[in-house]
ZAMI-788481 format. One record per residue: x, y, z of N, C-alpha, C, O in turn; residue in three letters. Coordinates in steps of 0.05 Angstrom, whole numbers, plus 5000, padded with zeros to 4 digits. Each point is the difference from the previous one (the first is absolute). Example, Ala and Ser with C-alpha at 12.3 -4.5 7.8 and 13.67 -1.06 7.14 Angstrom:
2
526448865156498250245000501850245000502150005013ALA497250214973501650245001498550225014501050225004SER
This chain:
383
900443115981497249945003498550134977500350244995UNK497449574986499450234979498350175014499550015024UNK499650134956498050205010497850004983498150145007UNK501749704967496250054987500049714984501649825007UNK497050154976500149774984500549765007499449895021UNK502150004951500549645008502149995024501950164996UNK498249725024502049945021502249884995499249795011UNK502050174985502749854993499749765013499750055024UNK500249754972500849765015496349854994498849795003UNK500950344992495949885013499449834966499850064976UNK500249745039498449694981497949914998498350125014UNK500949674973497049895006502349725017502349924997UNK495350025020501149805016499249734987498550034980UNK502149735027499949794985497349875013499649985024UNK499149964959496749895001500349775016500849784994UNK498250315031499949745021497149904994497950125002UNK502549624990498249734998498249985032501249905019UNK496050204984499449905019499449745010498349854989UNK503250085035499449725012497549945011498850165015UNK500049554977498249904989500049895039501649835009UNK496350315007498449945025498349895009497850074990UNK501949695033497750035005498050155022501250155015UNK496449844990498250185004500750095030499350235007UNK502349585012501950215028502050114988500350245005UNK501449674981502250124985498750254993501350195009UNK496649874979499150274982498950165020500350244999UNK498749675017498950095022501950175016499450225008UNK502949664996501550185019501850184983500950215009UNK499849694965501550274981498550244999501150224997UNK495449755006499750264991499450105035500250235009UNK499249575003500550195025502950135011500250175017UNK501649704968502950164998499950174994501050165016UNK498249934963500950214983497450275015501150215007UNK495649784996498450045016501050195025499950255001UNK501149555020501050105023503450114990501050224997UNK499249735003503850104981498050354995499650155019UNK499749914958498450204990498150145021500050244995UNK498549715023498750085026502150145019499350235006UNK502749685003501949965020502250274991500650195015UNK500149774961501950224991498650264996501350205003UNK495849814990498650194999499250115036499950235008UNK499849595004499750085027502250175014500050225012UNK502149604983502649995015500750284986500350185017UNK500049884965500450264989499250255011501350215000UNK496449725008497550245001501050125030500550235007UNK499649545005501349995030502550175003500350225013UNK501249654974503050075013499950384982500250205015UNK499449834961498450234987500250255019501550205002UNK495449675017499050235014501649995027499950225011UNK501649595002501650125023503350114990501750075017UNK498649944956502050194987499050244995501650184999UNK495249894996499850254996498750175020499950244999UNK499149585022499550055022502350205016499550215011UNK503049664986503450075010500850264983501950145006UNK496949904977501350294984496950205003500450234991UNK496949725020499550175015500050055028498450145012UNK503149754996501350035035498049865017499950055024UNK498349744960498049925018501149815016499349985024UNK503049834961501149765016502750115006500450234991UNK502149635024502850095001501649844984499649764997UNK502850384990500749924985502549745012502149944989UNK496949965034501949765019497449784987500649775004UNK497550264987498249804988500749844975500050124978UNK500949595023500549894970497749934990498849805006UNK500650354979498449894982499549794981497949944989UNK504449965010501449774976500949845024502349935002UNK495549985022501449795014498949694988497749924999UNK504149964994500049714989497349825010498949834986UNK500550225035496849835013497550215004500350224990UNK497649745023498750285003499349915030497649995008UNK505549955014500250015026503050155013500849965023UNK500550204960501550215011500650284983502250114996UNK494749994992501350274988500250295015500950214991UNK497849725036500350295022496550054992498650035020UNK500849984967497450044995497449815001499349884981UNK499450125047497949845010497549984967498949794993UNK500950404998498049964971500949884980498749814990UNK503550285000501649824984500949684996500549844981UNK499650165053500849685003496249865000499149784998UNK500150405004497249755005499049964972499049804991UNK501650424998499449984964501949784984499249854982UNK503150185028501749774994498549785003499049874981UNK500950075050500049725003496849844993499449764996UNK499250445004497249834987500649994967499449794990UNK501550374997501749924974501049684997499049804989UNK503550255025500349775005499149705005501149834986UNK496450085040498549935008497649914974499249775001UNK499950414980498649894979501049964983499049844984UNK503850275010501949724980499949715015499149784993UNK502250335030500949605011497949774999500349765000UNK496950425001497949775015498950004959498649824991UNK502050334999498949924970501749814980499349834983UNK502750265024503149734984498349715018498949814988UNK501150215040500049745017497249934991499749764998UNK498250364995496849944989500449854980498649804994UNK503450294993500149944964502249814992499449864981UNK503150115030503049864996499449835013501249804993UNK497250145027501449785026500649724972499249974977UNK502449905038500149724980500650014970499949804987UNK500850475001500349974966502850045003501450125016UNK499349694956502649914987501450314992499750094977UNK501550035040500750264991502050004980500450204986UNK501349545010501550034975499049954978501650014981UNK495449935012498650064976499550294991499950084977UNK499950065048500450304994501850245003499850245004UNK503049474990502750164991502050095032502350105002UNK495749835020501550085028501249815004499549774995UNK503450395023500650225012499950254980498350185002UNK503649804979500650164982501450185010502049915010UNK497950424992501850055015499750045027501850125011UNK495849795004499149935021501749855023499949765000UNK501550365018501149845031498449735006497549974999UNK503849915006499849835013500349905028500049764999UNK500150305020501550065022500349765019501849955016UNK496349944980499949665023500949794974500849785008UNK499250244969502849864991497349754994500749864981UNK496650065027498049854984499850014969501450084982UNK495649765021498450034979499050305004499350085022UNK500850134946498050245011497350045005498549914982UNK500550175033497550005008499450195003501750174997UNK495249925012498850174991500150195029498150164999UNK502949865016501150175021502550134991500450235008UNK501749634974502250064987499150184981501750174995UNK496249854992498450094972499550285016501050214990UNK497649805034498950215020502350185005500050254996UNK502449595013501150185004501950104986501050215009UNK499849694968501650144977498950234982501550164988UNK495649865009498150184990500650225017501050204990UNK498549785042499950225018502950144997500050244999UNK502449645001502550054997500550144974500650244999UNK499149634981500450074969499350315000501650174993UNK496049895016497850125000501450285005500250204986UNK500949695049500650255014502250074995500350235006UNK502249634981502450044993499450134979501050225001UNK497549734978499050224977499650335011501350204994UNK496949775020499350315011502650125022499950235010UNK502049594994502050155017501950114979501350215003UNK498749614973501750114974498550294996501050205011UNK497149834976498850254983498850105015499350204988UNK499349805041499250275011502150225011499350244997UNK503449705016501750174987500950154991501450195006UNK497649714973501250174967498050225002500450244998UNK498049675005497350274998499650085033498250175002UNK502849765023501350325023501649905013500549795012UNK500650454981502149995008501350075028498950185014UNK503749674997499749945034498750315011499450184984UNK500449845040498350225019502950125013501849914986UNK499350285036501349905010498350075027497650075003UNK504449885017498050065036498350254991500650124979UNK498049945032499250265010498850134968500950234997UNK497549684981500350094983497050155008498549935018UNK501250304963497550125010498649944976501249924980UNK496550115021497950014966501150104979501650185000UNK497449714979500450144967497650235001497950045013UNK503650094963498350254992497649804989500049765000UNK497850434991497749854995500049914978499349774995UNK502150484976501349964969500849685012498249834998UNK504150115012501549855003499349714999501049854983UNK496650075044499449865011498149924979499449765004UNK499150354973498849944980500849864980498949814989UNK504150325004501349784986501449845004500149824983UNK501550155040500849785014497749854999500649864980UNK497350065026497749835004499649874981500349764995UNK498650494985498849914962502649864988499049854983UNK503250115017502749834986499949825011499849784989UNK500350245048500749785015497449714984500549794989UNK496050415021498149744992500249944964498849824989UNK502650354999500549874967501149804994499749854981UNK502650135046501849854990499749745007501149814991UNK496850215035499849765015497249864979499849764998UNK498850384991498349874980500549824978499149784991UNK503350465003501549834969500249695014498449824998UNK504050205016500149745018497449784997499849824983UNK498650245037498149865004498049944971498749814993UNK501850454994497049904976501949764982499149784993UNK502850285003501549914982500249624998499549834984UNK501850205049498949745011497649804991499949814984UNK497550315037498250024991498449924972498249834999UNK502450284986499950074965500849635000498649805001UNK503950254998502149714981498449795017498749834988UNK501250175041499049675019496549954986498949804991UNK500250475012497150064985499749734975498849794998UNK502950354985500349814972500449734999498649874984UNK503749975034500949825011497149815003499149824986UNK499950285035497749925017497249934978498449825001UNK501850474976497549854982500649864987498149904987UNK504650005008500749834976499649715024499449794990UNK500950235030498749705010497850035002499149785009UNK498950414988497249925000498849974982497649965001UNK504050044974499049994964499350284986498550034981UNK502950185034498850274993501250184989499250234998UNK503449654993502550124986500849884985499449775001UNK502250314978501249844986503049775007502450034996UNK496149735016502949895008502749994983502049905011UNK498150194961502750154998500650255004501850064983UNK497650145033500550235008502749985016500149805015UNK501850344986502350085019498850215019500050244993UNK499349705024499350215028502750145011500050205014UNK501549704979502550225009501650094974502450045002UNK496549984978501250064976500150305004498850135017UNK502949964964500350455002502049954976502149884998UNK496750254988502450174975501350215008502550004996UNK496350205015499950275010498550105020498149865008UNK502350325001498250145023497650104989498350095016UNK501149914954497850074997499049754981497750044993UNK503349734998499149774997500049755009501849844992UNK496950105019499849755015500249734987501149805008UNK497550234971499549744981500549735010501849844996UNK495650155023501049685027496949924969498949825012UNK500450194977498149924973497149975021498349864989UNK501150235033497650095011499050255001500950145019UNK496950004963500950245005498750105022499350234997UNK500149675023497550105028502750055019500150185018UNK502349604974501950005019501950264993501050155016UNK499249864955502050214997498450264995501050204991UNK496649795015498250275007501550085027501450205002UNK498149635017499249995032504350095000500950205011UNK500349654979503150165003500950264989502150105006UNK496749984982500450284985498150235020500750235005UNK497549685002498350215017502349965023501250214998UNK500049655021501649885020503350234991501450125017UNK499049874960502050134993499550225001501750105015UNK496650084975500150234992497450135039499050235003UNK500949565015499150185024502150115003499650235009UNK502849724986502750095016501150194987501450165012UNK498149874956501750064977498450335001501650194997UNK495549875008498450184993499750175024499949835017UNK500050324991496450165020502650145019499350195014UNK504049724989501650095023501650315001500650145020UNK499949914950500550234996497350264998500050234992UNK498549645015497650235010499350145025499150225006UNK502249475011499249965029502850145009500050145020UNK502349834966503050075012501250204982502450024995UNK495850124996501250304974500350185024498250055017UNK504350074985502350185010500649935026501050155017UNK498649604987501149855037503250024997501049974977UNK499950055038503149915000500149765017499449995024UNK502049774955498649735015502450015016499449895022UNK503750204979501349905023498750155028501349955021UNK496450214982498550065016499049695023500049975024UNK499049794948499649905009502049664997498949814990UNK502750175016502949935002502249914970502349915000UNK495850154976501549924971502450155001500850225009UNK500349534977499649804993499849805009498949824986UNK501850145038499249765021501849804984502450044993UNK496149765003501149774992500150014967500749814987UNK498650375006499549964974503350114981501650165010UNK498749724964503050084990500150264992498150074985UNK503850135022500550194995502850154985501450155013UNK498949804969502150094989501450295008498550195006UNK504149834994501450275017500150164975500849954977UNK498150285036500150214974497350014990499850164982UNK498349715024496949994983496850045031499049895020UNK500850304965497350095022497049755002498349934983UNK501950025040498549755007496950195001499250185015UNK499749684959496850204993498049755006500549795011UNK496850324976497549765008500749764979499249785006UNK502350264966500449834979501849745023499349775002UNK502950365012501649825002499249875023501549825009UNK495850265006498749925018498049704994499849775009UNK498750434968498249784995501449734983499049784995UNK503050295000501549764981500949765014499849774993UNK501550355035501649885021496849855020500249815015UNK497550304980497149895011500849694989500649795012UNK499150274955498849764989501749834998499349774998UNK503650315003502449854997501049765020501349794996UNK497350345033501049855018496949895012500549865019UNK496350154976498449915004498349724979498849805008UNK501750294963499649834980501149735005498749795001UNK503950255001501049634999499249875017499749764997UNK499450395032498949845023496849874989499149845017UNK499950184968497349844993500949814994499449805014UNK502350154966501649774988500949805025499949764998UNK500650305013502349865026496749885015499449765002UNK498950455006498349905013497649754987498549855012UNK501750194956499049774989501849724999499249775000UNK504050345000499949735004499649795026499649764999UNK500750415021499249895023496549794999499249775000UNK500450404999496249824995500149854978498249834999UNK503850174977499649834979502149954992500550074977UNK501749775037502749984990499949774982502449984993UNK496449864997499849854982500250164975501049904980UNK498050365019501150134972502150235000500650174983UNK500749765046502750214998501649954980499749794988UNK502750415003502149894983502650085018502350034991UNK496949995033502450045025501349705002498649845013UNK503450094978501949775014499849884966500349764997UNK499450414981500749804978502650094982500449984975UNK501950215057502650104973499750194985501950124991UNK495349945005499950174983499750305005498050005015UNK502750264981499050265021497350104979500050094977UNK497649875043498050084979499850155015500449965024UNK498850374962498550235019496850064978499249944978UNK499850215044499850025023499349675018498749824989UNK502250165036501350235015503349915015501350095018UNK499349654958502649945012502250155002499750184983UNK503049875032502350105002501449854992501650084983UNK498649525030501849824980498549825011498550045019UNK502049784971499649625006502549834997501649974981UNK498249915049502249774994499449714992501249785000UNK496250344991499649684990497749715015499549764995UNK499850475026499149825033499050295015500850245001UNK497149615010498150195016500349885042498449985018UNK504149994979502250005019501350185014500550194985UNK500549865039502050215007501549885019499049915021UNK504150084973502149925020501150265007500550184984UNK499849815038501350325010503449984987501849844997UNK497350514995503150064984498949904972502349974992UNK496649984993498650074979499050254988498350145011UNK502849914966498550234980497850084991499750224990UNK498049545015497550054993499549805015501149785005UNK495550415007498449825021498449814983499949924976UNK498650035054498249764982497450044977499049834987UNK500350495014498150094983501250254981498850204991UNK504049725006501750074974500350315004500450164982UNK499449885038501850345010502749945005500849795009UNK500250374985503150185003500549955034498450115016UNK503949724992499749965032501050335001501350094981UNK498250085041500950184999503050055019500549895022UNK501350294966502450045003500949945034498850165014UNK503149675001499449985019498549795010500949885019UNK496950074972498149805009500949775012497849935007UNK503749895001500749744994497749755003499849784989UNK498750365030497649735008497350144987497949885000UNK502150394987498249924975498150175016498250094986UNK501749985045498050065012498150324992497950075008UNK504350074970498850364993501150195022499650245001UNK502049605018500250205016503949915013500949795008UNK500350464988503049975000500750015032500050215012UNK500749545001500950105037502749864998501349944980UNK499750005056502149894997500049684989501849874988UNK496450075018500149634988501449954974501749844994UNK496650444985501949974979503250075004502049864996UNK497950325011503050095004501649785007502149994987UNK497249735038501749885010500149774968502049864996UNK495650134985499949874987502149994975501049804989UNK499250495006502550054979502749965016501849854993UNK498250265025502349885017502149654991502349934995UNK495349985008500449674998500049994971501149794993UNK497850384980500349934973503050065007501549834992UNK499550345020502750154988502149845008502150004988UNK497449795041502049805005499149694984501149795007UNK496750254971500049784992497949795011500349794987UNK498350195027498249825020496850134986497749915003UNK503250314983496750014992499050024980500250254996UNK498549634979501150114968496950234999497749965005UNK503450244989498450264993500550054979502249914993UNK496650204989499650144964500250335015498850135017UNK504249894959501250235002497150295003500050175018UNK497749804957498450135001499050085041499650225009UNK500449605001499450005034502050095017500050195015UNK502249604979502450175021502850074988502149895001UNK497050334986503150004991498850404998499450144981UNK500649925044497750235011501750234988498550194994UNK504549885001499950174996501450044974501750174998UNK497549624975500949984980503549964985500750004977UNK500649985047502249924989501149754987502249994988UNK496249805014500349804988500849765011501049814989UNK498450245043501149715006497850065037499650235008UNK499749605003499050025023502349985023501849834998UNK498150385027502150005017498150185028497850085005UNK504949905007498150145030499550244998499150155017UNK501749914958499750364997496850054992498750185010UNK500349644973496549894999499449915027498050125007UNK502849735009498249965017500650235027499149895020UNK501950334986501050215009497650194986498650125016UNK501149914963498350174988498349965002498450194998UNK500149505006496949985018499749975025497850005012UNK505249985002499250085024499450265014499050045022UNK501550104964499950275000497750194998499250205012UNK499649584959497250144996497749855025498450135014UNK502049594986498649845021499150205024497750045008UNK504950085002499750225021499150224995500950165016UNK497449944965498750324985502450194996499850245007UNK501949684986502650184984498550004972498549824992UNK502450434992499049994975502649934981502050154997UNK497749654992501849914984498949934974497649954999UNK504250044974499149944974501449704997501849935016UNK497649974972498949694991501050024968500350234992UNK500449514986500850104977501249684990502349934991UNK495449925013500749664987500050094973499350214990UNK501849534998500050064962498149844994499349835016UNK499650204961497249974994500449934971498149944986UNK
């Protein structure tokens, strides 16, 4: 993972040509992108405060905060904040989409489909809300880390910087977003330069999308996260507050605020990218073969996912185990490698071939049965 400067891997993305709308067509892109940008900022703020709520002992830590709808997180405030969230996305897509040609504006893209129609703007409603919340189940996480029963309050030092990283990181996120759909949106109202790349980045400290309001608005977005945390967290001991958590830690090397704030931007940054293409997949470069970062892992070419596939449909890394792609390892997969290993199921070694020896057998699907059941076991596909 680097740690300063040019990023390794980071490109200008290829100048998506905006498609030429008419006036419901335009109408409901920017209310896409609008409510998309409202919704993640809400939904954020929400799920936020019944995580920090849980580390000052106000809520219990049996409360999910990261529950997928805002009608089962244990928390009567939370869910109602959810669901009127919710509620003024659905009724603003349905104000604005009803009746428009959504494949003029590049949908599904990597958008579900789930009744197997034409997509519509209930489909639009609810892939935003999903996209949305699957985003914040990824990276709030990263910034707190699990509780266990019975946990009592943080020191006060503590609970200051846990807070100040946690809302940095959730900013970067959101401004960043924000920033690039921002740009997107003036260039259909004549207020940008329609050759600008809104998802263009040289570097973390150059944006060069050739707007400079836009690559103002990403560099302030960068550096909320980058600046102000080693003030707020000078002499904390963060495994106080569970670091490294999720974040990479090399054996033998002391997990400090550098390798904190790095692992912020590392695993929060690409998610803007992912979330623009959702609202504007007409200028993704997800499903063209090619691995552009930020914020791809690979592309197969198709913004597709057949279970037992290596990369999903919005060009992540299926993760180790996965077979149906779902982020979360139980027995279904297990019985699923099972059936790669007698042949009835074709899986990419990257998925089931779980414990790197080079061939899939019941000794992989044994080893997710295992974990399925909260055994702690290591995992170790080839990559």
């Amino acid at each position: 993972m680097p740690l300063a400067g040019v990023v390794a891997g980071w490109s200008p993305a290829a100048i998506a040509q905006l498609p030429t709308l008419d006036p419901p067509e335009l109408r409901c892109q920017q209310a896409t992108i609008n409510q998309a940008t409202d919704f993640l900022d809400a939904s954020l703020s929400a799920r936020q405060t019944c995580l920090q709520a849980q580390l000052d002992g106000k809520l219990p830590a049996t409360v999910n905060c990261l529950a997928s709808t805002g009608r089962d997180s244990g928390d009567p405030a939370t869910d109602t904040r959810l669901r009127s969230d919710e509620t003024q996305l659905a009724q603003s897509i349905a104000g604005n989409c009803t009746g428009v040609n959504f494949a003029a504006l590049g949908f599904p893209g990597t958008c579900p489909d789930p009744d197997g129609g034409a997509f519509d703007a209930l489909n639009q409603a609810n892939c935003l809300i999903t996209k949305i919340n699957e985003t914040l189940a990824l990276v709030l996480p990263i910034e707190y880390a699990p509780l266990p029963i019975g946990f009592g309050e943080l020191r006060d030092r503590d609970r200051t910087c846990q807070e100040d990283f946690a809302t940095k990181a959730g900013r970067l996120l959101f401004r960043e977003f924000r920033g690039r759909a921002t740009c997107i949106s003036r260039q259909f109202e004549g207020r940008a330069d329609p050759t600008a790349d809104c998802r263009a980045e040289m570097s973390r400290d150059v944006p060069a999308t050739g707007d400079p309001q836009t690559d103002s608005d990403v560099l302030a977005a960068h550096k909320k996260v980058l600046t102000g945390v080693a003030e707020s967290c000078s002499g904390i001991d963060l495994s106080d507050l569970g670091a490294p958590n999720m974040c990479p830690h090399p054996a033998g090397s002391v997990f400090g605020l550098a390798q904190l704030v790095e692992c912020l931007f590392e695993t929060h940054h690409p998610e803007a990218f992912r979330l623009l293409d959702v609202v504007t997949p007409w200028g993704s470069t997800c499903g063209n073969g090619i691995v552009d970062s930020p914020p791809e892992q690979c592309d197969d070419g198709d913004q597709t996912f057949n279970r037992g596939e290596a990369c999903t449909a919005d060009c992540r890394a299926t993760m180790c185990g996965d077979s149906d792609g779902n982020r979360v390892v139980n027995i279904t997969d297990s019985l699923m490698v099972l059936r790669s290993a007698i042949g009835v199921f074709p899986c990419a070694a990257q998925v089931c071939d779980v414990n790197g020896d080079g061939k899939e057998n019941s000794s992989d699907g044994l080893i997710l049965l295992r974990r399925s059941v909260g055994q702690t076991v290591s995992t170790n596909c080839p990559r």
